[in-house]
C-alpha positions as CSV (number, residue, x, y, z in Angstrom):
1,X,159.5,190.5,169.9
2,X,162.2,192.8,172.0
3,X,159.2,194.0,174.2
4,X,158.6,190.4,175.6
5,X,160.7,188.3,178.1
6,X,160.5,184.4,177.6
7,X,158.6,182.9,180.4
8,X,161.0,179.7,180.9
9,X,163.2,180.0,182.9
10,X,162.4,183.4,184.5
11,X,159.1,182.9,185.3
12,X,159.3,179.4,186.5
13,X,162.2,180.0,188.7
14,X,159.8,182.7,190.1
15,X,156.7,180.1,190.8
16,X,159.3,177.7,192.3
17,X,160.6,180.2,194.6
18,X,156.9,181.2,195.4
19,X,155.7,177.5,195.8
20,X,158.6,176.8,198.1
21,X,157.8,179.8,200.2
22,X,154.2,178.3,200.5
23,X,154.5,175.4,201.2
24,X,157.1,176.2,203.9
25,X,155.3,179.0,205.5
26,X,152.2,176.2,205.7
27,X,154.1,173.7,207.2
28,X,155.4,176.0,209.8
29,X,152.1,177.5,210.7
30,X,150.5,174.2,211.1
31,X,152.9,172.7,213.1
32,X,152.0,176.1,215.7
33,X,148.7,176.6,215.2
34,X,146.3,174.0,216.2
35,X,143.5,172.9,213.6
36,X,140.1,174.2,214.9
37,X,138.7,170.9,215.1
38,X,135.3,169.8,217.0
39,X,135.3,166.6,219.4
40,X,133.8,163.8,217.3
41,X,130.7,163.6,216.2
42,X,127.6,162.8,218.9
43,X,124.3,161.7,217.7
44,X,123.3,162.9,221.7
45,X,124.9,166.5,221.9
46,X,124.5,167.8,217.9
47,X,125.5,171.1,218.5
48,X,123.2,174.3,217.4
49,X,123.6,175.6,214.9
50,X,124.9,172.6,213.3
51,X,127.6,174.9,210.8
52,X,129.3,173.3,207.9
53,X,133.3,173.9,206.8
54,X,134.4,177.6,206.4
55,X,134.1,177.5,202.8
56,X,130.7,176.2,202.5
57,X,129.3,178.4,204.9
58,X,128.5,180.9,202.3
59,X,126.2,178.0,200.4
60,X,124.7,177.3,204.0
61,X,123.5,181.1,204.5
62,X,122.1,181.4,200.4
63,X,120.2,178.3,201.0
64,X,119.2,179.6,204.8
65,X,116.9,182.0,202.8
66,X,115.4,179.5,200.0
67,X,116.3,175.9,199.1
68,X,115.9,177.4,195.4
69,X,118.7,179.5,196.0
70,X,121.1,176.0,195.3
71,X,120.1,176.7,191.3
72,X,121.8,180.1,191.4
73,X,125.0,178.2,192.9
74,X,124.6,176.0,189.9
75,X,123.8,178.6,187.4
76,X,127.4,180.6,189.0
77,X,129.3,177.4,188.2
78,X,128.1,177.2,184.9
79,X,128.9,180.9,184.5
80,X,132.3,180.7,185.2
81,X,132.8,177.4,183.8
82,X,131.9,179.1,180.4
83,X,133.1,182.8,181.1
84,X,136.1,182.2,178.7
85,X,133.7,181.5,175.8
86,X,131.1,184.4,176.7
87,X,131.1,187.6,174.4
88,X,131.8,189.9,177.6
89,X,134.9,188.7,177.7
90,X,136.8,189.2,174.5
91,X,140.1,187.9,174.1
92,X,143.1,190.0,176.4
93,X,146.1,191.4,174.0
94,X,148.5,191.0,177.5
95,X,148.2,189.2,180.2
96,X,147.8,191.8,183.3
97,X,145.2,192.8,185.9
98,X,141.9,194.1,185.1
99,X,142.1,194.7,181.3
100,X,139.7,197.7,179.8
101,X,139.0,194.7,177.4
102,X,137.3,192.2,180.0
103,X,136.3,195.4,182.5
104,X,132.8,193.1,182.5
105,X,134.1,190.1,183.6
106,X,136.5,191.3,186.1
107,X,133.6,193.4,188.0
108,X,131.0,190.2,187.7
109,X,133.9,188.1,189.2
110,X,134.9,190.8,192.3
111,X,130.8,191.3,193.0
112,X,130.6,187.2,193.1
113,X,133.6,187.2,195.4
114,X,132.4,190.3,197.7
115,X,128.8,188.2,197.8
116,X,130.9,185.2,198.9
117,X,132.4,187.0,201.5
118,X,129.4,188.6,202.3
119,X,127.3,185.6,202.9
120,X,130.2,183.7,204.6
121,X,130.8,186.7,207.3
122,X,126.8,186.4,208.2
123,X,127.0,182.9,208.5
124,X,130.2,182.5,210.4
125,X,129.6,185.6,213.0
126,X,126.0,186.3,213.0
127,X,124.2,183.2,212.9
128,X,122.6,181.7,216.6
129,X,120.4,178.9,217.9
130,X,118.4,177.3,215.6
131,X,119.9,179.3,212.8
132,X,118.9,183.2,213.8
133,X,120.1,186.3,213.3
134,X,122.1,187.3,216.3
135,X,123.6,191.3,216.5
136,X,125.3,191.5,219.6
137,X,129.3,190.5,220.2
């Protein structure tokens, strides 16, 4: 057990150092930055498109194409609710990043998040009047 270092107390020092940082650096860029907020809701001027939060967008576009598309959200949820307990990902001798061990489930993971980000990109830049496809900047 020479090879290891006990996690308490270097680690947590490390995540209370890191947490503080956060939090700090949030509270400072908030207090500069403005929140991007719309004027309050008007049932007579609903703007168009009518776009949801940032991080929903993604789910916006997917369903944009087909309202079936909401099952594969679903069936993603499930997926990574259950990845842990899925034969492609086999249990890690170490913890580090992208072990040859779970090479399956850290590519299905990064294609999901690139997809994410894909779809959110579309939605946020690309997306006009009454929900079209607009190339032009």
């Amino acid at each position: 057990m020479k090879d290891h270092v006990p996690s308490a107390p270097y680690f947590f020092r490390i995540v209370k150092r890191a947490l503080i940082a956060a939090v700090v650096s949030l509270m400072a860029l908030a207090f500069f930055i403005p929140a991007p907020l719309q004027s309050p809701a008007d049932i007579g001027r609903v703007p168009n498109p009518s776009k949801s939060a940032w991080f929903l967008l993604w789910t916006q576009e997917l369903v944009s194409y087909s309202s079936l598309l909401v099952y594969l959200i679903l069936g993603l949820g499930l997926f990574f609710c259950a990845l842990p307990w899925l034969p492609i990902s086999p249990v890690a001798d170490s913890a580090r990043w992208f072990p040859k061990e779970q090479k399956w489930a850290s590519l299905i993971t990064l294609l999901v998040f690139v997809g994410i980000l894909i779809l959110t990109i579309i939605a946020h830049y690309f997306r006009g009047e009454n929900w079209q496809l607009v190339f032009g900047f």
